[in-house]
C-alpha positions as CSV (number, residue, x, y, z in Angstrom):
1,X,0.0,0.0,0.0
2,X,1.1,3.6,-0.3
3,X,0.6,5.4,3.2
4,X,0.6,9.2,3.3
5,X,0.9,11.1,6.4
6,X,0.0,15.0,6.2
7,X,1.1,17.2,9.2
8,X,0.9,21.0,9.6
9,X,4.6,21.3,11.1
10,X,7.8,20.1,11.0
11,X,7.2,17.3,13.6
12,X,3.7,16.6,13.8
13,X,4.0,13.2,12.5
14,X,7.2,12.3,14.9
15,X,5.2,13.3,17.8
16,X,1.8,11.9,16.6
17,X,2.4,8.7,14.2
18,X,5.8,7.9,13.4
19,X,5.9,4.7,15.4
20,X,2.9,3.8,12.8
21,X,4.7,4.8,10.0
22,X,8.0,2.9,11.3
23,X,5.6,0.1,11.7
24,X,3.8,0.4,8.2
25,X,7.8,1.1,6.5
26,X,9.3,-2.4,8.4
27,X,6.3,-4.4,6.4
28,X,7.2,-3.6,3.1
29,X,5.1,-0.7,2.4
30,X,5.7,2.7,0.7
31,X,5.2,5.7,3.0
32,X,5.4,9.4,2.3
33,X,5.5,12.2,4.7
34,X,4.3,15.2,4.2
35,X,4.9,18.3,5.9
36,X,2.6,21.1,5.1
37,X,4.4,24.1,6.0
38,X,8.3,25.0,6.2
39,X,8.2,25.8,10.0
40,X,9.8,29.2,9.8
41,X,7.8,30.8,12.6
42,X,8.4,28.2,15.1
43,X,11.8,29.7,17.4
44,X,11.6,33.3,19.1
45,X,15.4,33.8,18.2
46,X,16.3,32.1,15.0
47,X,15.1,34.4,11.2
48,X,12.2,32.3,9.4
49,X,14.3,31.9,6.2
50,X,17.2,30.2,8.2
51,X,14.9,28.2,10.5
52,X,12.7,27.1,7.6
53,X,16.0,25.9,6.2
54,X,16.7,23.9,9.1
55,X,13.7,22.4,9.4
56,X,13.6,21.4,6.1
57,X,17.3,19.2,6.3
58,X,15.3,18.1,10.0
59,X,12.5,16.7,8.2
60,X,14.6,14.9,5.5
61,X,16.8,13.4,8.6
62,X,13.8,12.1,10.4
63,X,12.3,10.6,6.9
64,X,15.4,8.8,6.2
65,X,15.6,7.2,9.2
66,X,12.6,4.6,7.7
67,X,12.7,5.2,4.1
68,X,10.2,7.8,3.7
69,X,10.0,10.0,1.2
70,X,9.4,13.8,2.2
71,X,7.2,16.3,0.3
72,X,7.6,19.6,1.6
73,X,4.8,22.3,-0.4
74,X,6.5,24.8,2.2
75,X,3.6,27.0,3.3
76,X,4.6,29.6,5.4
77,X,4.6,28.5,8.6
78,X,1.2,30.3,10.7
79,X,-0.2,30.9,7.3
80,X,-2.6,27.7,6.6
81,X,-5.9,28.3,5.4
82,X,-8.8,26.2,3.5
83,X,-8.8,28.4,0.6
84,X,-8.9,27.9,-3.0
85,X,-5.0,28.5,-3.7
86,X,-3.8,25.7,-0.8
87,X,-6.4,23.9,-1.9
88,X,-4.6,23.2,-5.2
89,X,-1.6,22.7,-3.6
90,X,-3.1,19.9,-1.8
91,X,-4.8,17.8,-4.4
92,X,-1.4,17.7,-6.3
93,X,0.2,16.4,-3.0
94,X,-2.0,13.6,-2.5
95,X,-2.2,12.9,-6.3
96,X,1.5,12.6,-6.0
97,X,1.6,10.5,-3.4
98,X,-1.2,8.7,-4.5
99,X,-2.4,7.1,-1.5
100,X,-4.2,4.1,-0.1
101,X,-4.4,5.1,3.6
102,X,-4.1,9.2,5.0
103,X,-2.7,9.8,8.0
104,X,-3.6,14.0,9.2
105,X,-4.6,16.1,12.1
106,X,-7.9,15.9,13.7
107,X,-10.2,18.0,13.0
108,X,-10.5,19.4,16.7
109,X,-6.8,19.8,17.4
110,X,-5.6,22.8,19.3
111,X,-3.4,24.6,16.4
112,X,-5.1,26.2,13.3
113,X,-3.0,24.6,10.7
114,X,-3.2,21.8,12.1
115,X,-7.2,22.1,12.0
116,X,-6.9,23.7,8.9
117,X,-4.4,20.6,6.8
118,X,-7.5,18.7,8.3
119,X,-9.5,20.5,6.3
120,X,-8.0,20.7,3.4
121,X,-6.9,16.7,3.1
122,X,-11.0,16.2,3.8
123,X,-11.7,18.5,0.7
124,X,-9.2,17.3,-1.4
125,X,-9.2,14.1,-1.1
126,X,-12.6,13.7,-3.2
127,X,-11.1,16.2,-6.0
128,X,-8.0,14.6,-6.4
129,X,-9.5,12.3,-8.7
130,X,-11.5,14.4,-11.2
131,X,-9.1,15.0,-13.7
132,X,-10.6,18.8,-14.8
133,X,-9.6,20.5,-11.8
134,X,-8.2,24.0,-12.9
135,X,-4.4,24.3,-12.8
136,X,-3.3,20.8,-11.6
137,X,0.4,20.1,-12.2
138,X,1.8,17.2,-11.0
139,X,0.8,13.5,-11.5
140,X,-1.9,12.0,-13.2
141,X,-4.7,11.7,-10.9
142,X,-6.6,8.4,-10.3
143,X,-9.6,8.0,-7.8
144,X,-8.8,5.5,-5.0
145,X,-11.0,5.3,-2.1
146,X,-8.3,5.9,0.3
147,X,-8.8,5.9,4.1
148,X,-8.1,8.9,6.1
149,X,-7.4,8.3,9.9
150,X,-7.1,11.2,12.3
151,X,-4.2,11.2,14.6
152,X,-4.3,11.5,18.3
153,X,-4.3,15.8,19.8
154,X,-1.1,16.6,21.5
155,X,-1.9,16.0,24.9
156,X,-5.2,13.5,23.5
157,X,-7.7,16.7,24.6
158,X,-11.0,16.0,22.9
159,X,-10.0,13.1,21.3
160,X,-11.3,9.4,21.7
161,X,-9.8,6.9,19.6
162,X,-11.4,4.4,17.5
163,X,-8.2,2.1,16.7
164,X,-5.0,1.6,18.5
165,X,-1.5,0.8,16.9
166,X,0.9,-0.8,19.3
167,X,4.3,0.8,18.6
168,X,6.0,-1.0,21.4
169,X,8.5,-2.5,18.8
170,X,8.9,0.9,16.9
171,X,9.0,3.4,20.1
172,X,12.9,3.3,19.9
173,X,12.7,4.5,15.7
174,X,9.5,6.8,16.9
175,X,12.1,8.6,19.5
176,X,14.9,8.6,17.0
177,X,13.0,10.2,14.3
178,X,11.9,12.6,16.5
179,X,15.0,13.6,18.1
180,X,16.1,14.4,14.2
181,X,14.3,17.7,15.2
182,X,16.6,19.4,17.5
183,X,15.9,22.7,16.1
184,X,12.5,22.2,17.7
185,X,13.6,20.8,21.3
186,X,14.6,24.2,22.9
187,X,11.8,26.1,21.2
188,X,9.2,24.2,22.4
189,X,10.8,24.2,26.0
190,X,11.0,28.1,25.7
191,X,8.0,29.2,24.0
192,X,5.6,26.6,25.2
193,X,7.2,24.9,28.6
194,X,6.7,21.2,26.8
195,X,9.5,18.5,26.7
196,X,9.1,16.9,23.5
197,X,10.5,13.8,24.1
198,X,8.4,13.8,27.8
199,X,5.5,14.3,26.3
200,X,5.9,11.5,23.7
201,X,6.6,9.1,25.5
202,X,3.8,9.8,27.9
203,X,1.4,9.8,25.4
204,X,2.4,6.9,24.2
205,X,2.6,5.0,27.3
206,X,-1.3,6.1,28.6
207,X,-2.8,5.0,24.7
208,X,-0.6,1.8,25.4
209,X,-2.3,1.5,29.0
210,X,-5.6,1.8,26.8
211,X,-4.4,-0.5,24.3
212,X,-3.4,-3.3,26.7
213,X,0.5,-2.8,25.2
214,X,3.6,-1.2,26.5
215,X,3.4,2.0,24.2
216,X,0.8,2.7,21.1
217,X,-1.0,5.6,18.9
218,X,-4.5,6.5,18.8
219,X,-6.3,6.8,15.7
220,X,-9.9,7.9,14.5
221,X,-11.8,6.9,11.6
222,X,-13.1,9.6,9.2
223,X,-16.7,8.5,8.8
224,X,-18.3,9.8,5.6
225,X,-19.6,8.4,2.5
226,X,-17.0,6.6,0.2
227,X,-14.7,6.9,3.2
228,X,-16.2,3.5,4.7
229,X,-14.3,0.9,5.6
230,X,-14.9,-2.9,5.9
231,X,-11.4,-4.1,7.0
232,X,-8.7,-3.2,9.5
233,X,-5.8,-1.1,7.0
234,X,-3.8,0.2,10.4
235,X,-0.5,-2.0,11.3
């Protein structure tokens, strides 16, 4: 299968699925990671154009680590919004990656891009497969009834999760690809009094505690027509 994850930031998936993908990569499958926006905005000290560079060679580190490939549409970081222009932008994303299973922010998470990629992978994923869509670039599309999964909120506020994917045997590759990100580690402490790789690992372990495993993700189901689903597609 061809797994797409979609996050706002530069690491949003580490934190949120990259055990899954690690899990998904280790069975044979092709996986894709995309990061929405170049992260610019994210450090109080660093310039955008230098920190969006470093976030860029970040994500590519973290990728490599299982043999993802990285699309980066580079949004400005802060600037996400479901309009017609990003829109676009996201169609030829997941035409490109062409996906059987999406992995994206839920809808009710606490950061507006991360609400607002939500969005617009729910809007785009119907489009991406009519093939006279205005001033669509990359590949050919084809319409494949892919199925989008909402990843766990940071902290799991408001979220309840449907499925579970125990990541005991990935949490090692989950903490490696996140610690890629060391641009992000002081940042986060600073501006938002979080330590990333606490607060991954005790997500993890209180989903695992749910999941009867040592550490796991949470996952919800998008329900909506031709999103239905009549098998298990999660690792």
């Amino acid at each position: 299968m061809n797994i797409l994850a979609v996050g706002a930031h530069p690491d949003d998936l580490e934190i949120l699925c990259a055990g899954t993908l690690a899990r998904y990569a280790d069975a044979g499958h092709t996986v894709t990671m995309a990061v929405f926006t170049d992260g610019s905005m994210g450090d109080a000290h660093i310039p955008p154009a230098k920190l969006g560079r470093i976030r860029h060679e970040e994500a590519k580190n973290a990728a490599a680590v299982i043999g993802a490939r990285l699309l980066w549409p580079g949004i400005t970081d802060e600037h996400v919004f479901p309009n017609e222009a990003q829109r676009r932008i996201m169609i030829d994303l997941l035409r490109e990656a062409d996906p059987d299973v999406i992995l994206t922010h839920s809808p009710n998470d606490y950061h507006p891009d991360h609400r607002h990629v939500s969005q617009l992978v729910f809007d785009s994923y119907f489009q991406k497969g009519l093939p006279h869509i205005p001033e669509q670039t990359r590949s050919a599309c084809r319409f494949a009834e892919a199925q989008i999964y909402y990843m766990d909120n940071l902290g799991g506020i408001g979220f309840e999760p449907a499925e579970y994917v125990d990541i005991t045997a990935t949490m090692a590759t989950k903490l490696r690809m996140l610690a890629c990100h060391e641009s992000q580690f002081a940042a986060m402490s600073e501006l938002a009094h979080t330590d990333l790789k606490e607060l991954v690992e005790t997500q993890s372990r209180f989903r695992g505690i749910a999941a009867g495993c040592r550490y796991a993700e949470g996952f919800s189901r998008c329900g909506a027509f031709q999103r239905g689903l009549t098998k298990r597609v999660l690792p």
